[in-house]
ROSE-869902 format. One line per 10 residues: number of its first residue (from 0); their letters; for each residue x negated, y, z of C-alpha. Coordinates in steps of 0.2 Angstrom, whole numbers, padded with zeros to 4 digits. Last residue first. Example, Ala and Ser with C-alpha at 12.3 -4.5 7.8 and 13.67 -1.06 7.14 Angstrom:
REM ROSE-869902
1> sa> -0068,-0005,0036 ~ -0062,-0022,0039
END
This chain:
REM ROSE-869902
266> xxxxxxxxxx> 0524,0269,-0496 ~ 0528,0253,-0508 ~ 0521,0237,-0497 ~ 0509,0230,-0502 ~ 0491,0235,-0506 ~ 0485,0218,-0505 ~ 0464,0215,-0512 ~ 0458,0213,-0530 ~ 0442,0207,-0531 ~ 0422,0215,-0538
256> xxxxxxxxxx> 0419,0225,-0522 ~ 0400,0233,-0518 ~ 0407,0251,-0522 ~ 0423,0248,-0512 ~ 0420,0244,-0497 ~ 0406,0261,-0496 ~ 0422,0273,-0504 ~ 0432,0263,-0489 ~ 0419,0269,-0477 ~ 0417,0285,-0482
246> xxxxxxxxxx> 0436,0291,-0483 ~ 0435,0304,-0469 ~ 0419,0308,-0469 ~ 0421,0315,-0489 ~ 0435,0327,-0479 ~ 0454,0324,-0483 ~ 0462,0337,-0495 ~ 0478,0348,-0489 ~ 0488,0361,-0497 ~ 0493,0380,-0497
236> xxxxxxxxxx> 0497,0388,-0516 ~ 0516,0384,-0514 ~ 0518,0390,-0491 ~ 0533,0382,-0484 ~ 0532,0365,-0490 ~ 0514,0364,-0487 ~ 0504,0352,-0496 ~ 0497,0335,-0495 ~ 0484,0323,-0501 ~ 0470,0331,-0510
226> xxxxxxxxxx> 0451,0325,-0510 ~ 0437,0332,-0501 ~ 0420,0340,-0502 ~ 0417,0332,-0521 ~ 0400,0336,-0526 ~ 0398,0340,-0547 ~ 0397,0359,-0550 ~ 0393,0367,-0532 ~ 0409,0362,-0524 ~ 0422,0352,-0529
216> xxxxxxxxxx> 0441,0346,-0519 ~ 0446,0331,-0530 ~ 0463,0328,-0534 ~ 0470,0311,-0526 ~ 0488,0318,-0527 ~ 0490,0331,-0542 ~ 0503,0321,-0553 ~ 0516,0332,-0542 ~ 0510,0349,-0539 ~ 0498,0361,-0528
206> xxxxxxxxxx> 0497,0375,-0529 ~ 0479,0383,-0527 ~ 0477,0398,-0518 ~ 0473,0390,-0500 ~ 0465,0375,-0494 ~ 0467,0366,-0478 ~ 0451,0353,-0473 ~ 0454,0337,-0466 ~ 0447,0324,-0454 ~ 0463,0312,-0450
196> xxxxxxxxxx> 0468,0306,-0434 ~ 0480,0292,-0434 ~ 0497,0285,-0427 ~ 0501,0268,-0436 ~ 0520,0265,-0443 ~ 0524,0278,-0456 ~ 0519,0269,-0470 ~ 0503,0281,-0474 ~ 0498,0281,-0457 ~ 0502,0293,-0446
186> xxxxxxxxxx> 0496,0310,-0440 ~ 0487,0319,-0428 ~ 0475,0331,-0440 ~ 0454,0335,-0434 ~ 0446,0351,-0443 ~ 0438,0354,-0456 ~ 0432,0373,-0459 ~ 0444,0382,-0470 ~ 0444,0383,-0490 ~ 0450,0396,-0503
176> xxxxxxxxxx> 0452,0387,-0518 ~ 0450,0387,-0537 ~ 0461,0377,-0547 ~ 0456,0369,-0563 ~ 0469,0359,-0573 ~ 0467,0343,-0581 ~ 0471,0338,-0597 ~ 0486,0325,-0604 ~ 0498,0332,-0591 ~ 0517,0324,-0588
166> xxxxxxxxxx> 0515,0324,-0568 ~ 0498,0338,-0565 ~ 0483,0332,-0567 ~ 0469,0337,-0556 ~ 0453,0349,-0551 ~ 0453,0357,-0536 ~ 0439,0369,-0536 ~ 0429,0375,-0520 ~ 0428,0389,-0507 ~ 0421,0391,-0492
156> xxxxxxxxxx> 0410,0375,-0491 ~ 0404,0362,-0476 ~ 0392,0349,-0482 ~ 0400,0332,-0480 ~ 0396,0329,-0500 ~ 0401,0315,-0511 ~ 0394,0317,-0528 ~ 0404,0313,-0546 ~ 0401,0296,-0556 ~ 0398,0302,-0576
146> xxxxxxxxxx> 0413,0294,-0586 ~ 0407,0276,-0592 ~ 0421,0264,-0587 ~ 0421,0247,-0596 ~ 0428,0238,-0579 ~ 0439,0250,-0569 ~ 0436,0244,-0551 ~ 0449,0256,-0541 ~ 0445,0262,-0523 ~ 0459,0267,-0510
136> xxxxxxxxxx> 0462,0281,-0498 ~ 0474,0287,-0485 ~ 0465,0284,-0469 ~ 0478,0274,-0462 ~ 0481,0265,-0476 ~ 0466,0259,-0481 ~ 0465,0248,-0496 ~ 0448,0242,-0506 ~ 0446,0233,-0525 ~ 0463,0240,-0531
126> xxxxxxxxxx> 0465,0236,-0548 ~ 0463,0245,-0566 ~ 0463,0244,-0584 ~ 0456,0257,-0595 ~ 0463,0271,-0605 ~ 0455,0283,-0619 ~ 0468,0299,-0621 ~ 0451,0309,-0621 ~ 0455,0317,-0604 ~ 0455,0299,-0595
116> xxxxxxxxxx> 0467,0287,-0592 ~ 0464,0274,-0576 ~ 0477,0258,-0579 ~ 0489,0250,-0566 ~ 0503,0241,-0580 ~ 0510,0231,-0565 ~ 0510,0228,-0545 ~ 0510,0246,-0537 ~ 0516,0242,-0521 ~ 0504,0254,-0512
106> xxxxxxxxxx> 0494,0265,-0527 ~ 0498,0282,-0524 ~ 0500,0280,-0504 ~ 0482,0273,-0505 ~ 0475,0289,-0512 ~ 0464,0287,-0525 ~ 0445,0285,-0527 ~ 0437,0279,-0545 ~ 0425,0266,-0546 ~ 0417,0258,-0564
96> xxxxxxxxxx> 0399,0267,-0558 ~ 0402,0276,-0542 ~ 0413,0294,-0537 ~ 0423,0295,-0550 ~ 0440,0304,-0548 ~ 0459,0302,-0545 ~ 0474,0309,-0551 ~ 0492,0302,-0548 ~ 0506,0295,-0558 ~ 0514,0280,-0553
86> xxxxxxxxxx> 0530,0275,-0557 ~ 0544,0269,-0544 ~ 0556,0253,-0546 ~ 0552,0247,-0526 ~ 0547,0229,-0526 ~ 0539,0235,-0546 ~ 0528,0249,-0543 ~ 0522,0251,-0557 ~ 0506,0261,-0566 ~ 0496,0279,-0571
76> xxxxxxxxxx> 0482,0287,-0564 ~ 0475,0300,-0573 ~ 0456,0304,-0571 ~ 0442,0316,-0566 ~ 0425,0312,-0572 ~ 0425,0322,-0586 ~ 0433,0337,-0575 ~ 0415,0339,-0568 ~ 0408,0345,-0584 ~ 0422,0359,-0586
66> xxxxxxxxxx> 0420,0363,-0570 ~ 0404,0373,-0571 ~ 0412,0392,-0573 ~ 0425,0387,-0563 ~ 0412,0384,-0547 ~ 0405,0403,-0553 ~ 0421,0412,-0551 ~ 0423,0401,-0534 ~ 0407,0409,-0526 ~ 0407,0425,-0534
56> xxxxxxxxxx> 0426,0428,-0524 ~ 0419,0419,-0509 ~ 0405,0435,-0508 ~ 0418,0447,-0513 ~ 0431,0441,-0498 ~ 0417,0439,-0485 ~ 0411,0458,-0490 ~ 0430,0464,-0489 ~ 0431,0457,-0473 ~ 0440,0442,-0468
46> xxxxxxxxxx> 0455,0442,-0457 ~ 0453,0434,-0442 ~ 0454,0417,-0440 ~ 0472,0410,-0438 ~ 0475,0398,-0422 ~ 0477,0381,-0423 ~ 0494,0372,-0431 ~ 0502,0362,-0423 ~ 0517,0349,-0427 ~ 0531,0335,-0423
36> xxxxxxxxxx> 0533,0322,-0435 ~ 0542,0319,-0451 ~ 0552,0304,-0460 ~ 0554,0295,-0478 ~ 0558,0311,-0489 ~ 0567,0307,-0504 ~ 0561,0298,-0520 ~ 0560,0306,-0538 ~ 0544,0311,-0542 ~ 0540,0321,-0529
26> xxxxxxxxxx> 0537,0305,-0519 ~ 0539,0313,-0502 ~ 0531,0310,-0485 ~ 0537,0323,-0474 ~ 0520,0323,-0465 ~ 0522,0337,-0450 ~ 0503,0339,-0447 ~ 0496,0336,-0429 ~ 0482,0350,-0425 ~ 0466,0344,-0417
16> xxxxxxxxxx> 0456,0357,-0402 ~ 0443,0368,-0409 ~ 0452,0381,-0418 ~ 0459,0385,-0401 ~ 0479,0378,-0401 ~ 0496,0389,-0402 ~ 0511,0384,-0396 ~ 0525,0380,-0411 ~ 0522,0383,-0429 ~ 0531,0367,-0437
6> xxxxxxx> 0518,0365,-0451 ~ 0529,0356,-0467 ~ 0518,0343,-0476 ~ 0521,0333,-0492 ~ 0513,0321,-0499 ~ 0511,0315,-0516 ~ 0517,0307,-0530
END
């Protein structure tokens, strides 16, 4: 599952004031859209020059070029939400030994068979060891887990590599990405209820597709700048990751937590 986000284009805002995203949250799966809010969307940079364009171009050839170590720690989430009949499928990512960050929208309700799968068709039971809904993230404790823990980086990039599973995918694809500075998104929590700011960055040319929620954003090989949680629904290859700063704090919970915790309800 994942979000979905349609940028209403009404006044425009300076770069440096926040931009409130539209989130028709969707479960691309099979659910229908659970409500939208009003949005902005700050001014366009200038184009960028040809120079710019090569230099990012070098940039991402070479990230694709290391990926394939990095998609190692880069797994398949699967489970059940029983209260509300939905399957899970989402990606998520090492970032500590036995951990793995998700969103929290893929995993709120899911109550049976929640197990991390990785490239190799190995799986591993789950559960969810820290919840935050209003940020949008969640930590799973996956005892036995080996993969190689990826880096958390707030430095800013240009250009990264989502790297995810699509819905039905058994490997990973790799998608590089054009990235804009972070910037500051009025939203609402994950259930709709709670109004939020959320640090994001807004990618472009990668599309983005159901099973790909919880995608890491990498950089340089192995350091994760954000991780996926929304897309436009007007532009295919535009989406949405939150920044590293954004989910600090529950990757920090999570690390040192051995029980489960609620994650009720469905989103």
């Amino acid at each position: 599952m994942i979000f979905v986000v349609r940028l209403v284009r009404r006044a425009v805002r300076t770069p440096r004031e926040s931009v409130a995203l539209a989130m028709c949250v969707a479960v691309l799966a099979g659910a229908g859209a659970a409500g939208c809010a009003g949005a902005r969307e700050p001014a366009r940079p200038a184009a960028p020059t040809a120079q710019v364009t090569a230099q990012v171009t070098a940039q991402v050839t070479a990230q694709v070029t290391a990926m394939s170590e990095a998609a190692h720690s880069v797994v398949r989430i699967r489970g059940y939400a029983s209260s509300c009949r939905k399957p899970l499928e989402a990606t998520g990512f090492v970032y500590a030994p036995e951990r793995v960050m998700v969103n929290a929208h893929t995993v709120a309700g899911v109550d049976r068979d929640l197990e991390v799968v990785l490239g190799d068709g190995r799986r591993f039971a789950a559960r969810v060891v820290a919840f935050d809904p209003e940020a949008d993230a969640a930590v799973l404790r996956v005892p036995g887990l080996t993969a190689r823990p990826l880096r958390l980086t707030e430095t800013s990039i240009t250009s990264a590599v989502v790297v995810g599973y699509r819905k039905g995918a058994t490997v990973p694809v790799e998608l590089p990405a054009r990235v804009r500075p972070d910037q500051t998104a009025e939203s609402y929590d994950i259930y709709g209820r709670v109004r939020v700011s959320l640090r994001i960055h807004r990618f472009h040319g990668a599309a983005i597709t159901p099973g790909m929620s919880g995608a890491p954003l990498v950089a340089d090989g192995d350091r994760v700048a954000g991780m996926v949680f929304a897309v436009d629904t007007d532009k295919a290859d535009v989406g949405y990751a939150l920044t590293t700063a954004q989910f600090r704090a529950v990757a920090t919970a999570g690390r040192r937590a051995t029980s489960a915790v609620p994650h009720d309800p469905c989103d």
